[in-house]
CHARMM-style PDB file with segment names, atoms N, HN, CA, C and O in Angstrom:
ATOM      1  N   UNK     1      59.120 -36.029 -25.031  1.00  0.00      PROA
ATOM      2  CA  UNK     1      59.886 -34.832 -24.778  1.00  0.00      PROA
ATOM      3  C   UNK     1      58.981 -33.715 -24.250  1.00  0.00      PROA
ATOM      4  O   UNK     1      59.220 -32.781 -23.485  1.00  0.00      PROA
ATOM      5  N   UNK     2      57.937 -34.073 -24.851  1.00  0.00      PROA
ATOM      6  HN  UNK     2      57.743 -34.832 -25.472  1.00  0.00      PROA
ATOM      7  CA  UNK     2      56.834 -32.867 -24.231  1.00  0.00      PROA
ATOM      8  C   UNK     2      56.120 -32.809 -22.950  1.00  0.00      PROA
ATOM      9  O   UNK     2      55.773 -31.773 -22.381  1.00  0.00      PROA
ATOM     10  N   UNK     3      55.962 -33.808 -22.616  1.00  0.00      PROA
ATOM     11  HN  UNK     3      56.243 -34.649 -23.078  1.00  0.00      PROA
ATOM     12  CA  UNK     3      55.605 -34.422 -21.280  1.00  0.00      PROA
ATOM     13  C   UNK     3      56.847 -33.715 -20.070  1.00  0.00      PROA
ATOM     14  O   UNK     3      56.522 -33.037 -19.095  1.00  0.00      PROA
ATOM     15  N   UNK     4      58.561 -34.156 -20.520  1.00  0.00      PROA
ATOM     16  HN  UNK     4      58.824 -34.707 -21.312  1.00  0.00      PROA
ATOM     17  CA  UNK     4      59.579 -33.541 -19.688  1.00  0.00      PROA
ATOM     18  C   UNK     4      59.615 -31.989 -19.833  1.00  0.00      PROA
ATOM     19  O   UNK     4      60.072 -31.358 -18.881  1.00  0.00      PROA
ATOM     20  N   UNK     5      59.203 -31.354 -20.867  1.00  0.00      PROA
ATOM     21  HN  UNK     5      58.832 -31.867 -21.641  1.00  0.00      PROA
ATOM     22  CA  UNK     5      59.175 -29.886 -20.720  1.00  0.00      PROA
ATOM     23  C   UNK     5      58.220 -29.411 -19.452  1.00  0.00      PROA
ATOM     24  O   UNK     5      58.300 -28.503 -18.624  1.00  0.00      PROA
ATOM     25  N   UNK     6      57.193 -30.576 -19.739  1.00  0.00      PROA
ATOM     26  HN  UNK     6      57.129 -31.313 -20.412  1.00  0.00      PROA
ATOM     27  CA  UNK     6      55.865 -30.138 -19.347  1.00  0.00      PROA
ATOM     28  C   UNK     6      56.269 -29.858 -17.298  1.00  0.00      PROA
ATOM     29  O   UNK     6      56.041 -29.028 -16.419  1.00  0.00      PROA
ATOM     30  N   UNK     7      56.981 -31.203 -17.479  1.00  0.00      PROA
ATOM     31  HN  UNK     7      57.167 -31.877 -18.193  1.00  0.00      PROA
ATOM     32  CA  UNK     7      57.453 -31.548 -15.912  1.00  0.00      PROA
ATOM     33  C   UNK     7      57.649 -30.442 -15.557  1.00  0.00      PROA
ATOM     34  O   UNK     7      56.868 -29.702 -14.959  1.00  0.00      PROA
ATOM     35  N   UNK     8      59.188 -30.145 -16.047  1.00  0.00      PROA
ATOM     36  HN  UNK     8      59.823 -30.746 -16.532  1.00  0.00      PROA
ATOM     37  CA  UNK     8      60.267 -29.194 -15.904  1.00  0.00      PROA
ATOM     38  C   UNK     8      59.250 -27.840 -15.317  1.00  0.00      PROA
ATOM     39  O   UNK     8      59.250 -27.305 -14.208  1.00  0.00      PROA
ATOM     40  N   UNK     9      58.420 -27.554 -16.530  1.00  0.00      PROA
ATOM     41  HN  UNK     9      58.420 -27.989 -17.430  1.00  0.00      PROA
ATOM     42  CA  UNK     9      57.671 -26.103 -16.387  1.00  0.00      PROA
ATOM     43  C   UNK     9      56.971 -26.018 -14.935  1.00  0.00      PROA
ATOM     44  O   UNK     9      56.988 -25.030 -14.201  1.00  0.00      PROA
ATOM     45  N   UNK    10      56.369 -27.224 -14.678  1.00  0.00      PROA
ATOM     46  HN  UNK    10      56.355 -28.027 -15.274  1.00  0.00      PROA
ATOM     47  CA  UNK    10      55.569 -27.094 -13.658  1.00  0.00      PROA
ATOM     48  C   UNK    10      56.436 -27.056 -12.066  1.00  0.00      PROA
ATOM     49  O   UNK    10      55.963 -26.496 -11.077  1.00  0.00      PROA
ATOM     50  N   UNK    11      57.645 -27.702 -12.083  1.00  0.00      PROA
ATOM     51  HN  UNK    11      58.030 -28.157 -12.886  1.00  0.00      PROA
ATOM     52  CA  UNK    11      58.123 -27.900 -11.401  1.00  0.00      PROA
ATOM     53  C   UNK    11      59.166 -26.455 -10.775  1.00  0.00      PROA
ATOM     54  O   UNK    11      59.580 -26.385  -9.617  1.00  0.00      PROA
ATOM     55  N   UNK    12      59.413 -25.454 -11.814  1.00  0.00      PROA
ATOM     56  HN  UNK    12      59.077 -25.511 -12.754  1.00  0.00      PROA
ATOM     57  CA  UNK    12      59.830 -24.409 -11.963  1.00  0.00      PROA
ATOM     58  C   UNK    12      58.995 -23.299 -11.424  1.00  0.00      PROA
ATOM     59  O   UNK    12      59.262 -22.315 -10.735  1.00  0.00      PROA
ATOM     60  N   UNK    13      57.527 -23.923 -12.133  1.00  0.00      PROA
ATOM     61  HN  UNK    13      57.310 -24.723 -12.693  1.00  0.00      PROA
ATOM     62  CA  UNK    13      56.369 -22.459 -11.680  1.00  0.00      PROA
ATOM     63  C   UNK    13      56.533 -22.779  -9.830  1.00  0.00      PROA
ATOM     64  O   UNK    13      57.055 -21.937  -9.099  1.00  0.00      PROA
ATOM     65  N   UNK    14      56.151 -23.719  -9.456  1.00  0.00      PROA
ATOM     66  HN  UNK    14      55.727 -24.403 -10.049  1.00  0.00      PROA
ATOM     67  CA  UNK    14      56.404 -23.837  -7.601  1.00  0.00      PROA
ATOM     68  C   UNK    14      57.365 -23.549  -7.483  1.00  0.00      PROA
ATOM     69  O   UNK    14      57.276 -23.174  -6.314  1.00  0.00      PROA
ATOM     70  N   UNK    15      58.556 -23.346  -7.793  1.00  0.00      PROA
ATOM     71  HN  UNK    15      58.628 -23.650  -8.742  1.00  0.00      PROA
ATOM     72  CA  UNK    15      59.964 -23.087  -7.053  1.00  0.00      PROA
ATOM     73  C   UNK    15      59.540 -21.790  -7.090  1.00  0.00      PROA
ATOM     74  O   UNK    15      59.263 -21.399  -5.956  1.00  0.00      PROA
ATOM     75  N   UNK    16      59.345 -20.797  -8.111  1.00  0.00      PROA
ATOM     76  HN  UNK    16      59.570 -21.115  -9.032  1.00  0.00      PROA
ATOM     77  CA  UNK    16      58.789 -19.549  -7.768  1.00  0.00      PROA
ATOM     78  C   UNK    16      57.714 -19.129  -7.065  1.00  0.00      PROA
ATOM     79  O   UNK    16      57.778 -18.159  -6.310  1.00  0.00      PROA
ATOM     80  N   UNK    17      56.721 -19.770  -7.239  1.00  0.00      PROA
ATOM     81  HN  UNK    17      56.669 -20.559  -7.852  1.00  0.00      PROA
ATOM     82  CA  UNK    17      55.941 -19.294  -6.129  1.00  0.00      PROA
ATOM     83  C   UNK    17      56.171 -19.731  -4.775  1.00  0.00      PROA
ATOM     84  O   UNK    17      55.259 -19.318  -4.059  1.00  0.00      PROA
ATOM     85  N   UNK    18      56.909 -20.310  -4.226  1.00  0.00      PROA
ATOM     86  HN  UNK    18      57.650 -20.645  -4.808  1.00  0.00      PROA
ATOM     87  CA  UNK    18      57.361 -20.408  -3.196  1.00  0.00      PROA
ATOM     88  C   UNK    18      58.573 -19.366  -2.958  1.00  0.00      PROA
ATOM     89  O   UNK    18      58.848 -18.939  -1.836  1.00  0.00      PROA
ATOM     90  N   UNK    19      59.098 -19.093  -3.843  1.00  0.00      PROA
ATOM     91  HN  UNK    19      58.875 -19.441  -4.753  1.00  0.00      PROA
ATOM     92  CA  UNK    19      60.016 -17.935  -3.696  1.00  0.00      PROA
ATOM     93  C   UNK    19      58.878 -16.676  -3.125  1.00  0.00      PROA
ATOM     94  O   UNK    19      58.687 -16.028  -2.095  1.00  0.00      PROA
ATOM     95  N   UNK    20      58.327 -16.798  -4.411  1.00  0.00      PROA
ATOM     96  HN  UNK    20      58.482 -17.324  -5.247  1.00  0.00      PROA
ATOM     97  CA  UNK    20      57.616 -15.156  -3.936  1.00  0.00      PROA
ATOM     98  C   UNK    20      56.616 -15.243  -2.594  1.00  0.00      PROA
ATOM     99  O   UNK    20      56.341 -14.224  -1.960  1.00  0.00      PROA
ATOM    100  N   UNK    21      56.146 -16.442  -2.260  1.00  0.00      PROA
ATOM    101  HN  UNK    21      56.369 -17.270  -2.774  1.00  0.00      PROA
ATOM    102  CA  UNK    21      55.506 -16.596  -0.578  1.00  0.00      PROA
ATOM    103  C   UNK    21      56.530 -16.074  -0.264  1.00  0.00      PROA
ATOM    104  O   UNK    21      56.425 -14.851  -0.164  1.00  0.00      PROA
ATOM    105  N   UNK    22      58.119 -16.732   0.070  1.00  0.00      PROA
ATOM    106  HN  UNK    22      58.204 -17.726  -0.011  1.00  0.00      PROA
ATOM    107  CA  UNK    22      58.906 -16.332   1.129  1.00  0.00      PROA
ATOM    108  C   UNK    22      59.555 -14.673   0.959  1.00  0.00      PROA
ATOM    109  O   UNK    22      59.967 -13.968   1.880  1.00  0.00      PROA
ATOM    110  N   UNK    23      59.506 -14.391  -0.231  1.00  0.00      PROA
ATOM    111  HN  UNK    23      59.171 -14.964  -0.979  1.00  0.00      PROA
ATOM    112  CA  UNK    23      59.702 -12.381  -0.539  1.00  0.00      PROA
ATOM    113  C   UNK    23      58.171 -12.053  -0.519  1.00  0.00      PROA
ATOM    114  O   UNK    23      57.848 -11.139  -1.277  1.00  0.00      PROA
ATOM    115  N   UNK    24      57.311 -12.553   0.108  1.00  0.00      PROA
ATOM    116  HN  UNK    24      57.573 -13.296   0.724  1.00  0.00      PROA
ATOM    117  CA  UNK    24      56.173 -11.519  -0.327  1.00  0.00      PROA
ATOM    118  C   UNK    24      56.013 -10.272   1.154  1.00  0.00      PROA
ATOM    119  O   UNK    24      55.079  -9.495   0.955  1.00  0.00      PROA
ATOM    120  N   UNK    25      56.685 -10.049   2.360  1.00  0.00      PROA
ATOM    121  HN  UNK    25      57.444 -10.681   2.521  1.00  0.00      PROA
ATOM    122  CA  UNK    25      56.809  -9.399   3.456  1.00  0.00      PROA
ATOM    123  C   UNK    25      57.981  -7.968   2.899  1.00  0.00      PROA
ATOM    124  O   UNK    25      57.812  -6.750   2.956  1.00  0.00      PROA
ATOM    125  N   UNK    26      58.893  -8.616   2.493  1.00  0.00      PROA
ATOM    126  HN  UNK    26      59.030  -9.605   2.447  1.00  0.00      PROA
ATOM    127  CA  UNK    26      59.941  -7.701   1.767  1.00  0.00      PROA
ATOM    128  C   UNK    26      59.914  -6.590   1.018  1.00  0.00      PROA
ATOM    129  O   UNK    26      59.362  -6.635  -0.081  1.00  0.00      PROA
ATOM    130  N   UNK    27      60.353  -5.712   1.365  1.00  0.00      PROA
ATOM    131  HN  UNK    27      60.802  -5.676   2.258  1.00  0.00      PROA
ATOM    132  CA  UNK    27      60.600  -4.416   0.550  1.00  0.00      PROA
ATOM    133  C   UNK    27      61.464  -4.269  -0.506  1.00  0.00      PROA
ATOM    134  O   UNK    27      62.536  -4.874  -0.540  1.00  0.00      PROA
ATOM    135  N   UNK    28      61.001  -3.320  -1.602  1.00  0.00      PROA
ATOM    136  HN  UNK    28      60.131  -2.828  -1.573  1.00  0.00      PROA
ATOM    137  CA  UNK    28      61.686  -3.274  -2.582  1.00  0.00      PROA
ATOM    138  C   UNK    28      63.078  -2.510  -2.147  1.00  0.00      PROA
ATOM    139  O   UNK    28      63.132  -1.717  -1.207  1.00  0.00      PROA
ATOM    140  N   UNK    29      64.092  -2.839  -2.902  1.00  0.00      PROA
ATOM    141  HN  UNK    29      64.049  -3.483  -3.666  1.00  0.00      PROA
ATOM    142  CA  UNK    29      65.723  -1.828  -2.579  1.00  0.00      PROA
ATOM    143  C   UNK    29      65.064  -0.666  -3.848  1.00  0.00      PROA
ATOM    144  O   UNK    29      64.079  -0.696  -4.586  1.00  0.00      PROA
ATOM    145  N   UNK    30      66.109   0.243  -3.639  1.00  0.00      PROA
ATOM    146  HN  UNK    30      66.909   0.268  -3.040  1.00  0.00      PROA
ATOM    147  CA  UNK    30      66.318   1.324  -4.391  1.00  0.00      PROA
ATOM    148  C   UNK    30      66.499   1.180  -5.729  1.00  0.00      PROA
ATOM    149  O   UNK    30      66.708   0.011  -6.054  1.00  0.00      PROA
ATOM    150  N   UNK    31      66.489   2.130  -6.797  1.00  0.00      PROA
ATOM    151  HN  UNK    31      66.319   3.079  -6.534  1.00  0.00      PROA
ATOM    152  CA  UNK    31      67.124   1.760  -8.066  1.00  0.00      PROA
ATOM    153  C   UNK    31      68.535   2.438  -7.736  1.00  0.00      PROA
ATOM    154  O   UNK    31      68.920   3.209  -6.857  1.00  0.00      PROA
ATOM    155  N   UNK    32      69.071   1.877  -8.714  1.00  0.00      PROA
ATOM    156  HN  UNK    32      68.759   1.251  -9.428  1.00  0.00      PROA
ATOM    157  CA  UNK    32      70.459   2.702  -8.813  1.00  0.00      PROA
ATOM    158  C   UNK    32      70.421   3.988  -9.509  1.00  0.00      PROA
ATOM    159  O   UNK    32      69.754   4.283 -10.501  1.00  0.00      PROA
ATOM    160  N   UNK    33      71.299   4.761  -8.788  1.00  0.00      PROA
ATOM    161  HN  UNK    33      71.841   4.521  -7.982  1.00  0.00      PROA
ATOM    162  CA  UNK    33      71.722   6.117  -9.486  1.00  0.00      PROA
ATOM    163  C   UNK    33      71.390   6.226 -11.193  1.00  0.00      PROA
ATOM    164  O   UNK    33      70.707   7.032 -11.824  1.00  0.00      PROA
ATOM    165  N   UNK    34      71.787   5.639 -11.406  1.00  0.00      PROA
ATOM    166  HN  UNK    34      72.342   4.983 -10.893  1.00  0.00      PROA
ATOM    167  CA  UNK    34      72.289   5.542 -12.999  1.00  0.00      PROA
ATOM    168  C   UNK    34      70.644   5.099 -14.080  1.00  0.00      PROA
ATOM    169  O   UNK    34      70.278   5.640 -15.123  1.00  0.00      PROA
ATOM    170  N   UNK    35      69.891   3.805 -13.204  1.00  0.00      PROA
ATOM    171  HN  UNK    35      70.189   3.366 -12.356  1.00  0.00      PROA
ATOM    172  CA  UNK    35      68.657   3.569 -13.843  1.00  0.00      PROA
ATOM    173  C   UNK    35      67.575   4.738 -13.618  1.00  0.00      PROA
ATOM    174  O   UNK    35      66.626   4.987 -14.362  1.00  0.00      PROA
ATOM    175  N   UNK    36      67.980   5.510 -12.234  1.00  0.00      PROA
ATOM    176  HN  UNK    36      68.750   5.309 -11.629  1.00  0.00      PROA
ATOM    177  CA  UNK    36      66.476   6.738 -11.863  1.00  0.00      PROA
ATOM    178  C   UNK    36      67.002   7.633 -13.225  1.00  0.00      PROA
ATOM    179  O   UNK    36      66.197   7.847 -14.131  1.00  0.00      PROA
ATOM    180  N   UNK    37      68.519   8.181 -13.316  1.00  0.00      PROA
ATOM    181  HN  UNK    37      69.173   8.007 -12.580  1.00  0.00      PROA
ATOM    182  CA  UNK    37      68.503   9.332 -14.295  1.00  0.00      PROA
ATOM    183  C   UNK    37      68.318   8.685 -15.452  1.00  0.00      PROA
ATOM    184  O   UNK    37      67.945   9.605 -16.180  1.00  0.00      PROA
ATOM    185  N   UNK    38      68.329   7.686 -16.127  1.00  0.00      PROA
ATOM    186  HN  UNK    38      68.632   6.938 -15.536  1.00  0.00      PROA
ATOM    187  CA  UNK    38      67.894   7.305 -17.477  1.00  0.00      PROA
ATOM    188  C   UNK    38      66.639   6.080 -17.554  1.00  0.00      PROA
ATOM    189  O   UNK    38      66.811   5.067 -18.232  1.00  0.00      PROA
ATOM    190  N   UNK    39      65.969   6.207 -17.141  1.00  0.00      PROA
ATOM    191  HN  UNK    39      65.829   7.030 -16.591  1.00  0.00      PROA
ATOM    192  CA  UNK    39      64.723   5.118 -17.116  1.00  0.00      PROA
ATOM    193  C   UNK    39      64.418   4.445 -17.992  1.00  0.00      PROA
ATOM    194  O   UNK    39      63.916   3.339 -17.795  1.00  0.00      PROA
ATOM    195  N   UNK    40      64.647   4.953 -19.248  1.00  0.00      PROA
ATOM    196  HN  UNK    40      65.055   5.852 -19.409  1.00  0.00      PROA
ATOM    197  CA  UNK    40      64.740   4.022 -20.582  1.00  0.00      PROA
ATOM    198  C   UNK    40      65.282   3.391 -21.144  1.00  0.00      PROA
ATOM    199  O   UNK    40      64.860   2.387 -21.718  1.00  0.00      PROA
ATOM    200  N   UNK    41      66.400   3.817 -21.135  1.00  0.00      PROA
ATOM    201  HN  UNK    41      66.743   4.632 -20.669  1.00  0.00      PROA
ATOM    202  CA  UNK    41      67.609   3.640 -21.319  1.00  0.00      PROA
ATOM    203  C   UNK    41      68.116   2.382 -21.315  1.00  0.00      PROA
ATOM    204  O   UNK    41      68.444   1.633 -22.235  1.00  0.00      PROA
ATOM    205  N   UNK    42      68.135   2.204 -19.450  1.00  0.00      PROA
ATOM    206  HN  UNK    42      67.868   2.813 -18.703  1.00  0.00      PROA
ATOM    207  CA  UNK    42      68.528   1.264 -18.658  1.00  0.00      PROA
ATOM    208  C   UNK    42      67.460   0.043 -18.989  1.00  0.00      PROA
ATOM    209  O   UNK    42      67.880  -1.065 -18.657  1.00  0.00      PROA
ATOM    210  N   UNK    43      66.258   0.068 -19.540  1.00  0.00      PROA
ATOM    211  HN  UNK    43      65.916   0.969 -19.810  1.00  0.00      PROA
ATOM    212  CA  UNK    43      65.383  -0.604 -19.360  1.00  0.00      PROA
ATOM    213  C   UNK    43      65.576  -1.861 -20.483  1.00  0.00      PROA
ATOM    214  O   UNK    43      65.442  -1.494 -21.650  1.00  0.00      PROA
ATOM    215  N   UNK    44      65.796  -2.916 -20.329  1.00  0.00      PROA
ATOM    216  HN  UNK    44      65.905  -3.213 -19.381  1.00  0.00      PROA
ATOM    217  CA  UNK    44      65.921  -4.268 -21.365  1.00  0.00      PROA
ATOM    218  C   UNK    44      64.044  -4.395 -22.096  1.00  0.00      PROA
ATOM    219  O   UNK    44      63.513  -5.189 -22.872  1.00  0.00      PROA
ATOM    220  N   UNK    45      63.713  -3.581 -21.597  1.00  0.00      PROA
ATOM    221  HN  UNK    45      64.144  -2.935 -20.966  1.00  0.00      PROA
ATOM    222  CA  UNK    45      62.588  -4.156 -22.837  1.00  0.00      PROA
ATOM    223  C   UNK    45      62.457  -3.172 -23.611  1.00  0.00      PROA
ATOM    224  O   UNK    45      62.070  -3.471 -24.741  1.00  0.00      PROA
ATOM    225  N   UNK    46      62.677  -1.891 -23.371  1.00  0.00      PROA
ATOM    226  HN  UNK    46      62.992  -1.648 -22.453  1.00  0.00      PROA
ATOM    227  CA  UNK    46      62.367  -0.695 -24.442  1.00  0.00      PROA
ATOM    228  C   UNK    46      63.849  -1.334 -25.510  1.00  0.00      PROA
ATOM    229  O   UNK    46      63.929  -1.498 -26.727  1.00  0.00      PROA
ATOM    230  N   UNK    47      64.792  -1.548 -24.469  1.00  0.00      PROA
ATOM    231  HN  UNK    47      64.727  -1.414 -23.480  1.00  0.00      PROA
ATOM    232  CA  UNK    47      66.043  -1.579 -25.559  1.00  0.00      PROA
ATOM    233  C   UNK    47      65.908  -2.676 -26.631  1.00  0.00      PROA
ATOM    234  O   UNK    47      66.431  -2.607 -27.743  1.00  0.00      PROA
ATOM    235  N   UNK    48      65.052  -3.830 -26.124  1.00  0.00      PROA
ATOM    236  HN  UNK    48      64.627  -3.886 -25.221  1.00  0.00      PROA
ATOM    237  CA  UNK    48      64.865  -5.539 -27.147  1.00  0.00      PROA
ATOM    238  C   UNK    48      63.873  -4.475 -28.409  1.00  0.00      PROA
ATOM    239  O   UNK    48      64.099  -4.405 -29.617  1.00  0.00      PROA
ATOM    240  N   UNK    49      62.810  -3.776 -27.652  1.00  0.00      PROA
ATOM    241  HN  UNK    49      62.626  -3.833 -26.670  1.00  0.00      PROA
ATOM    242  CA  UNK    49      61.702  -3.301 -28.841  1.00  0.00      PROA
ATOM    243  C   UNK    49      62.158  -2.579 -29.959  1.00  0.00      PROA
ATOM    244  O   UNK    49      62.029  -2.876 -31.147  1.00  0.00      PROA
ATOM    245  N   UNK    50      62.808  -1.415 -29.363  1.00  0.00      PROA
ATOM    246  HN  UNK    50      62.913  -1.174 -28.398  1.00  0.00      PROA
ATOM    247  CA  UNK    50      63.805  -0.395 -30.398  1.00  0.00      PROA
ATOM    248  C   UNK    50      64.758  -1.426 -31.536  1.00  0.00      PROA
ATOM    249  O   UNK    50      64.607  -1.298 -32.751  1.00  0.00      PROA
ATOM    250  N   UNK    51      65.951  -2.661 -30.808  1.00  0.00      PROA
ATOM    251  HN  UNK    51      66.074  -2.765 -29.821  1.00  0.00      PROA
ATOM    252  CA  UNK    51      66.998  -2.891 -31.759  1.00  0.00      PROA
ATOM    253  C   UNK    51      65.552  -4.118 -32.662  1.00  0.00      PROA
ATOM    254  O   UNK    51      65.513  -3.946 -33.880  1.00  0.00      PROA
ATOM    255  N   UNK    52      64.961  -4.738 -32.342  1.00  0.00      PROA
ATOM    256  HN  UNK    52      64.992  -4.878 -31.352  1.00  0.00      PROA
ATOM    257  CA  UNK    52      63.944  -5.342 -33.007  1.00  0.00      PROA
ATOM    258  C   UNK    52      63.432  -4.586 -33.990  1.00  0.00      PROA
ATOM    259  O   UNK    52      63.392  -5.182 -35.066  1.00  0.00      PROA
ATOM    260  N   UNK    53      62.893  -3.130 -34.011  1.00  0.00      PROA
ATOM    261  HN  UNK    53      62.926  -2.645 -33.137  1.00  0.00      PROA
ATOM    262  CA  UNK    53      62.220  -2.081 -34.799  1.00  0.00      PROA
ATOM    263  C   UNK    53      63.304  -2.086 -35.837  1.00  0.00      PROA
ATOM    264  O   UNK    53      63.060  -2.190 -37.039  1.00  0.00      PROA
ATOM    265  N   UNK    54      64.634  -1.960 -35.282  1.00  0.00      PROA
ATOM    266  HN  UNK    54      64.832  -1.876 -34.306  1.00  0.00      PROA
ATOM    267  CA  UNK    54      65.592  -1.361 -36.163  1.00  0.00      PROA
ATOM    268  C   UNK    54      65.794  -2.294 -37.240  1.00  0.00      PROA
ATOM    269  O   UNK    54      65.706  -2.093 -38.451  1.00  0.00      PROA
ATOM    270  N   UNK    55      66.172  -3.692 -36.403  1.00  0.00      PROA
ATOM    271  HN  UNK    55      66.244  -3.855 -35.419  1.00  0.00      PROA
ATOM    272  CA  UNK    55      66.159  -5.224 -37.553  1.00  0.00      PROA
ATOM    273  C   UNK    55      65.244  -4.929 -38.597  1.00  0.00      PROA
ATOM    274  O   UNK    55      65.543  -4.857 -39.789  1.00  0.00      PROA
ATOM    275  N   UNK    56      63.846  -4.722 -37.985  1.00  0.00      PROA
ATOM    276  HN  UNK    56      63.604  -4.781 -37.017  1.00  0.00      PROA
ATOM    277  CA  UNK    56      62.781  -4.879 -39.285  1.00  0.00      PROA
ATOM    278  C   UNK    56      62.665  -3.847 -40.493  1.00  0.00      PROA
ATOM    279  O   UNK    56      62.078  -3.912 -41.573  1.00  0.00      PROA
ATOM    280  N   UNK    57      63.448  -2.876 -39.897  1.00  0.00      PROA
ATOM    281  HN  UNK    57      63.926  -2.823 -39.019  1.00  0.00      PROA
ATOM    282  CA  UNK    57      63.556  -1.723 -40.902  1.00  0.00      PROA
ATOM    283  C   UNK    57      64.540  -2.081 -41.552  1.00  0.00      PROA
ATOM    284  O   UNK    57      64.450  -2.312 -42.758  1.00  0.00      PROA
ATOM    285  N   UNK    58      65.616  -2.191 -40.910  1.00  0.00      PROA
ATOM    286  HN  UNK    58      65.689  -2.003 -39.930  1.00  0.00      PROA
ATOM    287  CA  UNK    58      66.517  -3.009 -42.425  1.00  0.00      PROA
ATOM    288  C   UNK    58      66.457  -4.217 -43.141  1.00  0.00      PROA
ATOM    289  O   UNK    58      67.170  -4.322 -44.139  1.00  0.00      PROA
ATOM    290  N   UNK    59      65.644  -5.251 -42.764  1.00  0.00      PROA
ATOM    291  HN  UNK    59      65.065  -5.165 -41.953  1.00  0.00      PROA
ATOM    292  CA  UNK    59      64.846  -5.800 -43.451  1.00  0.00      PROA
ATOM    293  C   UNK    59      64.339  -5.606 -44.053  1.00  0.00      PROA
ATOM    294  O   UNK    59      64.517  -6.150 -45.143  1.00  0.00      PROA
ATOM    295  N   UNK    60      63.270  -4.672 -43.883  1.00  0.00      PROA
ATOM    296  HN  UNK    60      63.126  -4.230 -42.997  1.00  0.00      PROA
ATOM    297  CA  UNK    60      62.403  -4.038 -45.248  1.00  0.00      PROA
ATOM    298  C   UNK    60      63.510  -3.556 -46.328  1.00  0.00      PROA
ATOM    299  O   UNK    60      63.780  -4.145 -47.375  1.00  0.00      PROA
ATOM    300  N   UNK    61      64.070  -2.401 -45.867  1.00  0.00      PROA
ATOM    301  HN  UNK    61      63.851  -1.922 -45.017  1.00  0.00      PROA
ATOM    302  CA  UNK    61      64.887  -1.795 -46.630  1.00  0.00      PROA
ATOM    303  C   UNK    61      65.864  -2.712 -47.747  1.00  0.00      PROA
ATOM    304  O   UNK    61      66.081  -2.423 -48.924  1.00  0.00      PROA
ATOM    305  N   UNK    62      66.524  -4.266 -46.743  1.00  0.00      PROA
ATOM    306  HN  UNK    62      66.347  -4.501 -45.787  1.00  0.00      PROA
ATOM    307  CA  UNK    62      67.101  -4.839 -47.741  1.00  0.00      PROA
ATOM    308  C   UNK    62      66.149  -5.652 -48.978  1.00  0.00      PROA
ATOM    309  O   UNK    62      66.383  -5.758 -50.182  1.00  0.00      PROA
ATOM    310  N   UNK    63      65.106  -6.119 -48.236  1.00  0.00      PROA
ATOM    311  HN  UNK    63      64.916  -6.033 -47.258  1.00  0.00      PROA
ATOM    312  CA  UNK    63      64.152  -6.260 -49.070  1.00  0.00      PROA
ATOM    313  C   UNK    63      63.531  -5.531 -50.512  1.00  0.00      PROA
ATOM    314  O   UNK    63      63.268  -6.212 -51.503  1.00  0.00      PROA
ATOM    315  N   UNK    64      63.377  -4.323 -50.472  1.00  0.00      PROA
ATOM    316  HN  UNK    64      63.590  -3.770 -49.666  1.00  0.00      PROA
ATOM    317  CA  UNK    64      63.024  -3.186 -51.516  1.00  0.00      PROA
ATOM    318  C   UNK    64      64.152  -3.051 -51.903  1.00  0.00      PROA
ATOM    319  O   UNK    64      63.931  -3.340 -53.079  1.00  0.00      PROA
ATOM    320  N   UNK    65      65.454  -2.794 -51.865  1.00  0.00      PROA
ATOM    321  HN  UNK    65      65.634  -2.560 -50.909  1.00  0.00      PROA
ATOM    322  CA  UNK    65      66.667  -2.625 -52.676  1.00  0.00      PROA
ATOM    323  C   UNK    65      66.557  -4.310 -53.201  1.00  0.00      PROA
ATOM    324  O   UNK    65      66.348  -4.301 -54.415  1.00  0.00      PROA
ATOM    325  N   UNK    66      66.616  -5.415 -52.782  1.00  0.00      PROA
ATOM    326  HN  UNK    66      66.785  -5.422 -51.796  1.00  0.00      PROA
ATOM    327  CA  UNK    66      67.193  -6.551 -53.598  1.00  0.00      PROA
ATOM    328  C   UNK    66      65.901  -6.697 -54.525  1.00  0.00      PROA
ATOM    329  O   UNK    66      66.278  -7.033 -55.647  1.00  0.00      PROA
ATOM    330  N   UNK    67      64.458  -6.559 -54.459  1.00  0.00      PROA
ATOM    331  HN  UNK    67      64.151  -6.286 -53.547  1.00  0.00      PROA
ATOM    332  CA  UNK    67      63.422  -6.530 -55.633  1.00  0.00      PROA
ATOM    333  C   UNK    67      63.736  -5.584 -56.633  1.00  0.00      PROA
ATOM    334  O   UNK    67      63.953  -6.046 -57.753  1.00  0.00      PROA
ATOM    335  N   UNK    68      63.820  -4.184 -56.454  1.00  0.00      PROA
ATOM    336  HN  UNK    68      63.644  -3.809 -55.544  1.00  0.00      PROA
ATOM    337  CA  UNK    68      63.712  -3.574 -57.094  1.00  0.00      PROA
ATOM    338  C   UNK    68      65.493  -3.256 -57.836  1.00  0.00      PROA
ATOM    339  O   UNK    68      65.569  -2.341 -58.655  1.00  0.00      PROA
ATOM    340  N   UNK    69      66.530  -3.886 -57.555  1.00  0.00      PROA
ATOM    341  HN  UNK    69      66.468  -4.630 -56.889  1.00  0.00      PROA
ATOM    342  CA  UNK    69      68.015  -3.936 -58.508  1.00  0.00      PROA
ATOM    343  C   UNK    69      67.825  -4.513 -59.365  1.00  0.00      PROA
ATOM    344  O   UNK    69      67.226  -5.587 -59.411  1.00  0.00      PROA
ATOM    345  N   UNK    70      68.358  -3.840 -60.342  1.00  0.00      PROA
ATOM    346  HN  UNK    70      68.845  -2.967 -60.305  1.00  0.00      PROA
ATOM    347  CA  UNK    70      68.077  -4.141 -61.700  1.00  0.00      PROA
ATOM    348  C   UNK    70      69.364  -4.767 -62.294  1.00  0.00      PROA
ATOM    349  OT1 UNK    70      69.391  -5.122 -63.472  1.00  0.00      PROA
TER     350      UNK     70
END
């Protein structure tokens, strides 16, 4: 099974780099309206880090309430 991942992976990394040979002349488009006025916002990795932060805090939190109920 590890060997077919292995395939798969390698076979995936060339499809992209052949992508990016054939976009590497290309210009970037614009952002949209909506991502320039909120940059963070819009952004999927600040948003994964923040609701992740949030999980672990209520984790903790459920954690210290279920030790410490008496």
């Amino acid at each position: 099974m590890s060997a077919g991942v292995l395939v798969l992976s390698f076979l995936y990394t060339l499809k992209v780099a052949r992508q990016q040979k054939a976009l590497k002349n290309e210009l970037d488009t614009d952002l949209p309206d909506k991502v320039q006025e909120h940059p963070y916002t819009r952004n999927p990795i600040f948003l994964t880090y923040l609701i992740a932060a949030v999980l672990v805090i209520l984790f903790i939190i459920y954690k210290a309430v279920d030790l410490y109920a008496v």
